[in-house]
C-alpha positions as CSV (number, residue, x, y, z in Angstrom):
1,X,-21.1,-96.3,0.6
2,X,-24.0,-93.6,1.5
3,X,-24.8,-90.4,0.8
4,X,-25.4,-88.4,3.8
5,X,-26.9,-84.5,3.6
6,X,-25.2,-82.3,0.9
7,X,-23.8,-79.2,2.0
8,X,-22.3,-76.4,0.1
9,X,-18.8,-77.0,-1.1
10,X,-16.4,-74.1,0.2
11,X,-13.5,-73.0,-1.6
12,X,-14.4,-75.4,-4.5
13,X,-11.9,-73.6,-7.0
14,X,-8.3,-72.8,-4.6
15,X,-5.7,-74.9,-4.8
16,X,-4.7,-76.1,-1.3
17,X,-1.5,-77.5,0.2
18,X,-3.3,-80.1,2.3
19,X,-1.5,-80.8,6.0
20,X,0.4,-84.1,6.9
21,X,0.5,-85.3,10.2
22,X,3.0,-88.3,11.4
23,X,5.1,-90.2,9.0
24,X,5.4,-93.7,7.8
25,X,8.8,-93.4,6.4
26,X,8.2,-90.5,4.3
27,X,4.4,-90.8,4.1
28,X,2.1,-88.8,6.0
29,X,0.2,-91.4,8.2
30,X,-3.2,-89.0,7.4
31,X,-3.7,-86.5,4.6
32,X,-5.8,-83.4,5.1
33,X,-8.2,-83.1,2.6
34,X,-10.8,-79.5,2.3
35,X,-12.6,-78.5,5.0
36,X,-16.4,-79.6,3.8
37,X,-15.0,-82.0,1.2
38,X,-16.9,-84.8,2.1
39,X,-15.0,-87.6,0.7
40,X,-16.1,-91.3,0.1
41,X,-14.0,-92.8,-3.1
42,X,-9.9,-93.0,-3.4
43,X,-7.9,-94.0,-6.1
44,X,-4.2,-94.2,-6.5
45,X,-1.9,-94.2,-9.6
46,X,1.7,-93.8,-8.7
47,X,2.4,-91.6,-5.5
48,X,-0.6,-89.4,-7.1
49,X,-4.3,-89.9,-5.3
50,X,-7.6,-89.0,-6.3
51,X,-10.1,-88.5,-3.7
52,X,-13.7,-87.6,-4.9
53,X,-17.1,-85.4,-2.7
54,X,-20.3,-86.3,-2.2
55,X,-21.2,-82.5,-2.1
56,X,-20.9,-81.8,-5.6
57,X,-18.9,-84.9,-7.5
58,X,-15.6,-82.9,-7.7
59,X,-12.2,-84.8,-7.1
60,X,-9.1,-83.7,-5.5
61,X,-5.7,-84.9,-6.6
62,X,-2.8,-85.0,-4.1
63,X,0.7,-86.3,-3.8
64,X,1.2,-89.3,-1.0
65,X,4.8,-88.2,-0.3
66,X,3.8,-84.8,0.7
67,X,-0.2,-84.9,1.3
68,X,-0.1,-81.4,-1.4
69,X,-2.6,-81.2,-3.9
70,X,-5.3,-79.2,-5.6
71,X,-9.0,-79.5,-6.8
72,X,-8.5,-81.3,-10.5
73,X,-12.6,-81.4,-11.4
74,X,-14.7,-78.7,-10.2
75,X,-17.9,-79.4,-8.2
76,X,-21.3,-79.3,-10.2
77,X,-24.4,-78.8,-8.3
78,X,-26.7,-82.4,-8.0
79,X,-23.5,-84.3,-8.6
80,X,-21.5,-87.1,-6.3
81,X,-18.6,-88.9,-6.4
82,X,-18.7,-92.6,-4.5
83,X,-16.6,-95.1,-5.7
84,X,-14.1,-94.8,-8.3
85,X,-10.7,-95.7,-9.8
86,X,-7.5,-94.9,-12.1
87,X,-6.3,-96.4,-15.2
88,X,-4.4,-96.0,-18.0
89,X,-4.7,-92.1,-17.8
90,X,-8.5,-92.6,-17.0
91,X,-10.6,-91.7,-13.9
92,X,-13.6,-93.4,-13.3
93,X,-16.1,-92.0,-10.7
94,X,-19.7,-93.6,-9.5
95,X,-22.5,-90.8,-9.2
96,X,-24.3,-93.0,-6.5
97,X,-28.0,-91.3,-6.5
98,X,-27.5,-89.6,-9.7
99,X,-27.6,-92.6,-12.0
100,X,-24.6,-92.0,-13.6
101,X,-20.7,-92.3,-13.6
102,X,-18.1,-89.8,-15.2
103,X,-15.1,-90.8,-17.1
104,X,-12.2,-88.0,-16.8
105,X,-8.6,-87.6,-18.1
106,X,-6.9,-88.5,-14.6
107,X,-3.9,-85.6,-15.6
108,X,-6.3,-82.6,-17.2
109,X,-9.7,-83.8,-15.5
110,X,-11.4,-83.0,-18.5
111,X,-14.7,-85.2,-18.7
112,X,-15.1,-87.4,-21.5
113,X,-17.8,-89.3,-21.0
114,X,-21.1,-88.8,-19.1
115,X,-22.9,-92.7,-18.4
116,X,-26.2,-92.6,-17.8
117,X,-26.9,-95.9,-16.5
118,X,-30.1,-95.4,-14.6
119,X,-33.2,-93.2,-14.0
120,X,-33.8,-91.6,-10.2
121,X,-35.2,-92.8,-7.6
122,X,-34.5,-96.3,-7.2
123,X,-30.4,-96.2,-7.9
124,X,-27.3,-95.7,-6.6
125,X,-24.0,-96.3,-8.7
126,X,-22.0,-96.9,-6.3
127,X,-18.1,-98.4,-6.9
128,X,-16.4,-99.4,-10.1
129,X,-13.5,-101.4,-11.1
130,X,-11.6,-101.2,-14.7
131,X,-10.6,-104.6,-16.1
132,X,-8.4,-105.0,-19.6
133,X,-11.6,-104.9,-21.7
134,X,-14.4,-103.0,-19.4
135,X,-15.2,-100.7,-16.6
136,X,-17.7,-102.4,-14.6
137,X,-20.4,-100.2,-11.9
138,X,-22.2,-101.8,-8.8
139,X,-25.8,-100.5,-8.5
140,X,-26.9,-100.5,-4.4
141,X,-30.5,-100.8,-5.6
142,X,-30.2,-103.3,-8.6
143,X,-29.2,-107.2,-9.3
144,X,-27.2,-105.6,-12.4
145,X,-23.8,-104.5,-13.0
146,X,-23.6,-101.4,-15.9
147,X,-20.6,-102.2,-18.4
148,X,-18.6,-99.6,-20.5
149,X,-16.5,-101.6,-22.9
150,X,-13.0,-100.1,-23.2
151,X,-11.6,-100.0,-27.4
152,X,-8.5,-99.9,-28.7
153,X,-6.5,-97.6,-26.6
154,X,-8.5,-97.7,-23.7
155,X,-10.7,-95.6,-25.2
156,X,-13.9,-96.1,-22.8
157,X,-17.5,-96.5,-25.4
158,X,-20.4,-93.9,-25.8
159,X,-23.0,-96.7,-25.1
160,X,-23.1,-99.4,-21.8
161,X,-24.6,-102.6,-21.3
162,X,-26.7,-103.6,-18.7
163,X,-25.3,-107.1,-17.0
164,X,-27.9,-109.0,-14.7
165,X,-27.0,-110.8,-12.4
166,X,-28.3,-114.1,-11.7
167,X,-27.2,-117.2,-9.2
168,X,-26.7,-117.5,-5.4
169,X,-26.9,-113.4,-5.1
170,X,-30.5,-112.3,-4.0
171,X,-31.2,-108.6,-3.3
172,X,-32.7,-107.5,0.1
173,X,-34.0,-104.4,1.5
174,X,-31.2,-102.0,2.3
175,X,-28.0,-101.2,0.5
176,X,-26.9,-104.1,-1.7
177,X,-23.6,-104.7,-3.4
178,X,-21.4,-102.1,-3.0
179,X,-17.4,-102.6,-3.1
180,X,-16.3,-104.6,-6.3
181,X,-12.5,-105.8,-7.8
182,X,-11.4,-108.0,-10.3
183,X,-8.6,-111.3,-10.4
184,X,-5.4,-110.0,-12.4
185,X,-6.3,-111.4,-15.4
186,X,-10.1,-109.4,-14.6
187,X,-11.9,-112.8,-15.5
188,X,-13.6,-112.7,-12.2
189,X,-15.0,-109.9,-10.1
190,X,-15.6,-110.0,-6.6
191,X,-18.5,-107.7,-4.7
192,X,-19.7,-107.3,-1.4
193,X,-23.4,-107.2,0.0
194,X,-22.9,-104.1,2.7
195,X,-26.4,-105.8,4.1
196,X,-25.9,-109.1,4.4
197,X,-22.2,-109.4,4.6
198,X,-21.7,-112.0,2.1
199,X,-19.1,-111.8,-0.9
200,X,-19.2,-113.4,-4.4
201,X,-17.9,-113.9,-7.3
202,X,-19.5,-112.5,-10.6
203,X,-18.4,-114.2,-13.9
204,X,-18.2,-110.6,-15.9
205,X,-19.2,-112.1,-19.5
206,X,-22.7,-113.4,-18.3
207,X,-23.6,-111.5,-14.5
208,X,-23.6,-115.6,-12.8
209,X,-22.8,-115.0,-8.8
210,X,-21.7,-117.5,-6.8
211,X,-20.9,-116.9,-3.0
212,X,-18.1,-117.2,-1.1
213,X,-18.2,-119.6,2.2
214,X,-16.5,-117.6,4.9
215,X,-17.3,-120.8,7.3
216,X,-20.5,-118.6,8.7
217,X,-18.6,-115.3,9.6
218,X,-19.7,-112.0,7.2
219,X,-18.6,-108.9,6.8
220,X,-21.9,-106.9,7.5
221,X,-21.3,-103.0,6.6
222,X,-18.5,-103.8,4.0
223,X,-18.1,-101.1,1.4
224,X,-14.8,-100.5,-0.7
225,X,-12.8,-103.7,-1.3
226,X,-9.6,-104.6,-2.4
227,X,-8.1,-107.6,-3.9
228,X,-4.4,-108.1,-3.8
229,X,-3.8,-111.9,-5.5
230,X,-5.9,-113.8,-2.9
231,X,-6.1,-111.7,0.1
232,X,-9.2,-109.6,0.0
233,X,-9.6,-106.2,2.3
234,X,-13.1,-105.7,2.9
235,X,-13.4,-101.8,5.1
236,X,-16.1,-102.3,7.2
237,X,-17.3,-98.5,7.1
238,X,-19.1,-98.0,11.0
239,X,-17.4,-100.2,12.7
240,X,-14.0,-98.7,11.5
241,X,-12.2,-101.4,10.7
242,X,-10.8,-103.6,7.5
243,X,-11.6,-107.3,7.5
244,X,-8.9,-109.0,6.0
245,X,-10.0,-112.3,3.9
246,X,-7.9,-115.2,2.7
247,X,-9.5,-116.6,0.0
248,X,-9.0,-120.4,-1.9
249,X,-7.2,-120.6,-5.1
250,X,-10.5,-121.1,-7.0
251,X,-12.2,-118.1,-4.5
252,X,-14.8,-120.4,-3.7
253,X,-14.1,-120.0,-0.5
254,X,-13.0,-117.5,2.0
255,X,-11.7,-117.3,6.2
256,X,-11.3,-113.7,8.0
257,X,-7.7,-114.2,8.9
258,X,-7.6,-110.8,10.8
259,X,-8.8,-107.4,11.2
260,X,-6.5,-103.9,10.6
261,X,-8.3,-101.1,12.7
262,X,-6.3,-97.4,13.4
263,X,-7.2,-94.5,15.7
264,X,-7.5,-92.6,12.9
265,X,-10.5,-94.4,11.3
266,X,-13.6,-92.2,11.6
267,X,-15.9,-94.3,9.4
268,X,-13.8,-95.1,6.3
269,X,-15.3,-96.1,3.3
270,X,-13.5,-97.5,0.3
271,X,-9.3,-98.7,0.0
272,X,-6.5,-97.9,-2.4
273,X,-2.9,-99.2,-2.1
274,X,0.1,-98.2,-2.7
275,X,3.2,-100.8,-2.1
276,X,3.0,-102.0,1.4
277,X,0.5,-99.0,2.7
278,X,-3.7,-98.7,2.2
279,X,-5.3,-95.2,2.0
280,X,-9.0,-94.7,3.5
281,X,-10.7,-91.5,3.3
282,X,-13.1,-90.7,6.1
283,X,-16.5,-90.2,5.3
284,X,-17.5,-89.4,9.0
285,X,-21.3,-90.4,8.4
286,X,-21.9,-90.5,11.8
287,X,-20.7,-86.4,11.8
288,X,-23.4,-83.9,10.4
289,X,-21.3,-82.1,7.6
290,X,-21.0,-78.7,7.5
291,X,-19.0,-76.5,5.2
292,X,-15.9,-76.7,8.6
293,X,-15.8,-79.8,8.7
294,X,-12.5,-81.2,8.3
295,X,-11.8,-85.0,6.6
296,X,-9.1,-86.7,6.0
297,X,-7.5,-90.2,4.3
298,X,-5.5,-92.1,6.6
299,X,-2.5,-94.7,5.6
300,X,-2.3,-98.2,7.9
301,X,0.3,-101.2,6.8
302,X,-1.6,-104.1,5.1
């Protein structure tokens, strides 16, 4: 995931019916999201998706069945929204250069926690995944993951830890990891290298990485991922296109089985599924933003 230029939000506080275009059965093969919006994370909960801007860290919600929706956190100047996800009533969203991530009531949007994992320059939160006992944040620009233990509840901590990590991951210049799940039972995460294309596993009570063999092929530019038992989709943002990775029973190893591109893609960054369908928002790096542009999140089969 990265942050291109920042330009000025319009409209940050209308509610907007956003426009469909094509149907999948009765979902809208791409979703319309605010002109300027500038989109990079997607989460989904039920048919309801939350789609957050890199202009100012706001997040739009919107319905899958019918593409409507409305602005459900107001933009802030200096923030961003990268990565994020939903759970148990709780939306999580990175703040990439910021240092920090947001916790928000996924139905009100009211913020209730404000993480301030790391100082500027030198950071970039950039995706997160919620297991039974933890919210875990990839840093682009650290060998660390930042930890926000969830109590009784889910009720997400004041504090964080810092998790290093140590093992077969190395960083190198450039972004580092980036995308990251968890198994089911969220004893093992898995991240990507957007760099080097490699993939590991990350034991989450002690940061150890091991990599994954992919028999020599990578999956260089890989961002958001998405782990559904042990098939891994791995949106390879530039080259428009999700790897699709088959991985052994102890994820040790790993083969690209095939690749799911769409007309549509116009540099996608992270996934979310719903059923049978995967949502990708377009981040359109390769397009200077400007307060007209239009984005949108597109739906392909898995």
């Amino acid at each position: 995931m990265f942050v291109r230029r920042i330009v000025v939000l319009l409209a940050a506080t209308m509610a907007v019916t956003a426009s469909v275009a094509g149907a999948k059965g009765s979902f809208p093969e791409t979703i319309a999201l605010l002109d300027g919006w500038m989109p990079e994370g997607i989460a989904i909960q039920g048919n309801t998706f939350y789609a957050g801007s890199r202009a100012n860290g706001a997040v739009y919600r919107g319905d899958l069945r019918t593409g409507e929706g409305s602005i459900l956190v107001q933009g802030v100047t200096g923030r961003v929204a990268t990565g994020m996800k939903v759970k148990n009533g709780l939306l999580f969203v990175s703040g990439a250069t910021t240092g920090k991530a947001w916790i928000y009531d996924a139905r009100s949007g009211a913020q209730l926690r404000e993480c301030s994992f790391a100082t500027p320059p030198g950071t970039f939160i950039n995706d997160v995944v919620v297991t039974k006992d933890a919210a875990f944040f990839t840093d682009s620009n650290k060998a660390v993951l930042y930890k926000v233990p969830l109590g009784p509840g889910h009720t997400p901590a004041t504090t964080f830890q810092t998790v290093p990590l140590t093992g077969d991951f190395e960083l190198v210049p450039g972004f580092n990891l980036n995308g990251i799940d968890a198994t089911r039972n969220g004893k093992t995460l898995i991240a990507v290298n957007s760099t080097t294309g490699e993939l590991f596993t990350i034991d989450p009570a002690n940061g150890v990485t091991d990599e994954i063999a992919l028999g020599g092929a990578t999956v260089t530019t890989g961002d958001g991922i998405l782990l559904h038992g042990r098939t891994l989709y791995v949106v390879r943002n530039t080259m428009n296109q999700i790897a699709v990775v088959k991985l052994s029973p102890d994820l040790t190893s790993g083969a690209i089985v095939r690749t799911i591109t769409d007309s549509d893609f116009d540099v996608p960054t992270t996934v979310a599924r719903k059923g049978k369908r995967l949502y990708l928002p377009n981040a359109r790096f390769t397009t200077p933003p400007t307060p007209t542009t239009t984005y949108t999140i597109v739906q392909v089969g898995r």
